[in-house]
C-alpha positions, 0 to 999 in steps of 0.5 A: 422541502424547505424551499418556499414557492416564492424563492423557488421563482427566483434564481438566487439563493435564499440566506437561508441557502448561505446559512446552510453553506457556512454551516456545511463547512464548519462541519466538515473542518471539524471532521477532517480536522478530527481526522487529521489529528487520528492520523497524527495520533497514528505516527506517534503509536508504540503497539501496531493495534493501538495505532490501527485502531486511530488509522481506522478512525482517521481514515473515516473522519477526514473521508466524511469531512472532505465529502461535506466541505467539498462544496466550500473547497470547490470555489478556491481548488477550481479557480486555481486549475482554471488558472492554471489550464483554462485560461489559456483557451480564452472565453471558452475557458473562462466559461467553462470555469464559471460553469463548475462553480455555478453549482458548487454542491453539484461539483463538490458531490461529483468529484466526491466520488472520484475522490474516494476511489483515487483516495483508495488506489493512492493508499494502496499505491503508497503502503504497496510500495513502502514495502517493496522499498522496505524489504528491498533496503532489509535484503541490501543490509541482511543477507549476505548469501548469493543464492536462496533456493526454496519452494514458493509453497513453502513446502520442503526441499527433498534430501537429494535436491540438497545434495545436488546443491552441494555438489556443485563445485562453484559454490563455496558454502551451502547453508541448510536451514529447518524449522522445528516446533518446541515448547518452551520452559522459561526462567519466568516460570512459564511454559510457551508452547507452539513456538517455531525453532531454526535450525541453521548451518553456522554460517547462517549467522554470515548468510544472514546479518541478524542485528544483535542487542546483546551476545553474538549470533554466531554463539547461537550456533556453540552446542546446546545454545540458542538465541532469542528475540529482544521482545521473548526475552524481555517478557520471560525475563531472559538474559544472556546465560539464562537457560531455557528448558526446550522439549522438541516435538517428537524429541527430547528434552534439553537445556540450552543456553541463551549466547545471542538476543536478536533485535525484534526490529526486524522484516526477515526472520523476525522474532526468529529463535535460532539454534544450530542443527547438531543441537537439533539432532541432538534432541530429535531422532534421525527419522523425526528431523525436518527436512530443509525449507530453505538453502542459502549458497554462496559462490566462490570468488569471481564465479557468482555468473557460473554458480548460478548457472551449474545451480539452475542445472543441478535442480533442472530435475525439481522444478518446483524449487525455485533458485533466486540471486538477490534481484531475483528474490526482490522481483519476485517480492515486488511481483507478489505485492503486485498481483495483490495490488493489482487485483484490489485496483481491479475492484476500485476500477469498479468505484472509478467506473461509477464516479464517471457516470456520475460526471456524465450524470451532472454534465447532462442535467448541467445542459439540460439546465442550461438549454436557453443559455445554451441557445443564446450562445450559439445565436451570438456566435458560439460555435458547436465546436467551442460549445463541446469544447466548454463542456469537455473542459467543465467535467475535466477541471471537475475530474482534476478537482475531485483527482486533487482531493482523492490523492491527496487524502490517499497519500495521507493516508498511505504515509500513516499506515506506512507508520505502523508497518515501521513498528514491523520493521518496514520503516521506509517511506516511499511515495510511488510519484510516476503512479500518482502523476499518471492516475492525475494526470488519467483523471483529465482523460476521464473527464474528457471522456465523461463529457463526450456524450453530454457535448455532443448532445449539446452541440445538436441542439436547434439554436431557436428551440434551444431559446424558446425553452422556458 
């Protein structure tokens, strides 16, 4: 609506266009500098929410800034892959080149869209596979069982599935493992309610190597002790000695002794209180005791192999439980985060989906506005053959273009998120490289694809129409 008519006859942009371009991205560089320093702002939280409140942020600005600069972004990024992949097809490559940067709004908003659903999908990728790696390196440091058996349900495992793991003559130890729910009377004054208590074996203390900042796990386990986590001690005012006041649902009152104050920074069992289950029964009728969630085993020496297999037959009755060595357990982590994953990629391919009609969008309307150049072309020598190879290469540094952008903002913002699961105890960072080569290098392969209509069209086209076309 802003251009006049005499402008409209002229090819060149107007300054006012030049205005409007400088002006575009001194925008964008403050939007995605604002963002940049939210994300900043997001590794250097001490509270999960306070540091998801300046991810959300983050994640908005930098998407926002590098939609608007895209167009100022596009002239440097598209020489460099033009350097990189087209040059070495000659003129055809250099045209192809100078093709994408005729427009550099058209490219920018076309690339755009591939840009947010790559950005998506390498966020995803990043924060799935932090913590995979996190809980993997969390199992390698605190569980020192062989075996785990339970319900991927997380229901209860049946009194004679327990006796037939301990009657298993391979295993050197059997660790039972309940969760009971108390109420809570603290030194502060305070009663905290709708707390969960394990119940452990003793040897669940060796079962699981649980990081202590004062006391011994294992005294956990003496009669009527307990532990507590570092962050319930600290806001109840709990120290090593301090007695608790704990009233067991469906139980009894009793006063139990604090020995151990675990470390809050934690995957497994984190915030966890322990007591032994002697304590349990002590305070809970036998009728009302809970039964086992969970079995740890451990085989005898040089005899994991057999123990494993005389585990599997002595449960081959309940085959709602599952028992898992440690690689079993970490596959089956990975396939969990997987499935999720895998169901969220399937919503982004939906996003992907779009950004390529898009390309197809632009590459179309490119021809179409290029029909007389086009025409010209040919009559000078250019054959269909290298007119559809243009074209092909045209949306595929476009594709790359908007690939680079998507999965370098999605990285970012992977890295950030992956700062705040670290304030959970999932600190490692973990860049899953193959997934963001193959999405890059997946992304040529649209853009070859996207391009296969709108080069075939253009391949057809009748050389003197094609010039005679005002």
């Amino acid at each position: 609506g802003k251009i006049s008519p005499m402008a409209a006859l002229r090819d060149a942009g107007t300054p006012a266009d030049a205005k409007a371009g400088w002006i575009r991205g001194l925008i964008g560089l403050v939007l995605t500098g604002a963002g940049g320093f939210a994300l900043y702002l997001t590794s250097e939280a001490d509270k999960a929410s306070e540091g998801s409140l300046w991810l959300g942020l983050g994640v908005v600005l930098t998407l926002i800034g590098l939609v608007v600069i895209g167009p100022l972004l596009a002239g440097g990024v598209v020489r460099v892959l033009g350097a990189i992949l087209l040059r070495i097809f000659g003129p055809i490559g250099r045209m192809a080149e100078r093709n994408a940067l005729r427009n550099p709004r058209r490219t920018g908003a076309t690339a755009s869209a591939l840009m947010i659903g790559l950005a998506l999908v390498a966020c995803l990728s990043v924060v799935g596979s932090s913590m995979v790696a996190s809980a993997t390196e969390e199992l390698d440091k605190s569980v020192g069982t062989d075996f785990i058996v339970m319900q991927d349900t997380g229901q209860p495992i049946p009194p004679q599935a327990v006796e037939r793991v301990k009657s298993v003559s391979s295993l050197e130890r059997v660790t039972e493992y309940k969760v009971h729910e108390v109420a809570l009377g603290t030194p502060d004054g305070e009663r905290v309610t709708g707390k969960d208590i394990s119940a452990a074996d003793p040897t669940y203390a060796t079962d699981l190597r649980v990081e202590t900042v004062q006391g011994d796990l294992a005294d956990a386990y003496r009669p009527d002790s307990m532990s507590v986590p570092e962050k319930f001690a600290e806001d109840h005012g709990i120290r090593l000695g301090s007695t608790v006041d704990v009233a067991f649902d469906d139980g009894r009152t009793g006063e139990l002794t604090v020995r151990a104050i675990t470390t809050s920074d934690t995957v497994i069992d984190g915030g966890a209180m322990y007591t032994s289950i002697d304590t349990l029964a002590k305070y809970v009728p036998a009728d009302k005791m809970p039964l086992d969630l969970m079995v740890l085993a451990s085989a005898k020496d040089g005899q994991q192999e057999a123990a494993y297999k005389d585990l599997k037959a002595a449960l081959s009755d309940y085959p709602q439980l599952k028992v898992r060595d440690q690689t079993d357990y970490k596959e089956a982590l990975q396939d969990q985060i997987g499935q999720l994953l895998n169901m969220i990629y399937g919503l982004l391919a939906l996003a992907i989906i779009v950004a390529i009609l898009g390309v197809v969008n632009t590459l179309a309307l490119s021809v179409v506005e290029r029909t007389r150049e086009i025409g010209l072309m040919r009559a000078i020598g250019l054959s269909r053959r290298q007119l559809r190879r243009m074209i092909r290469m045209e949306s595929v540094v476009i594709a790359l273009f908007g690939a680079l952008l998507g999965l370098g903002l999605g990285m970012g913002w992977g890295a950030s998120a992956q700062q705040l699961l670290a304030l959970e105890g999932l600190k490692v960072l973990d860049i899953p490289w193959p997934t963001i080569i193959g999405v890059f290098i997946g992304s040529a392969f649209v853009g070859l694809f996207a391009a296969l209509v709108p080069a075939f069209r253009a391949g057809r086209m009748n050389v003197l129409n094609a010039i005679a076309t005002e």
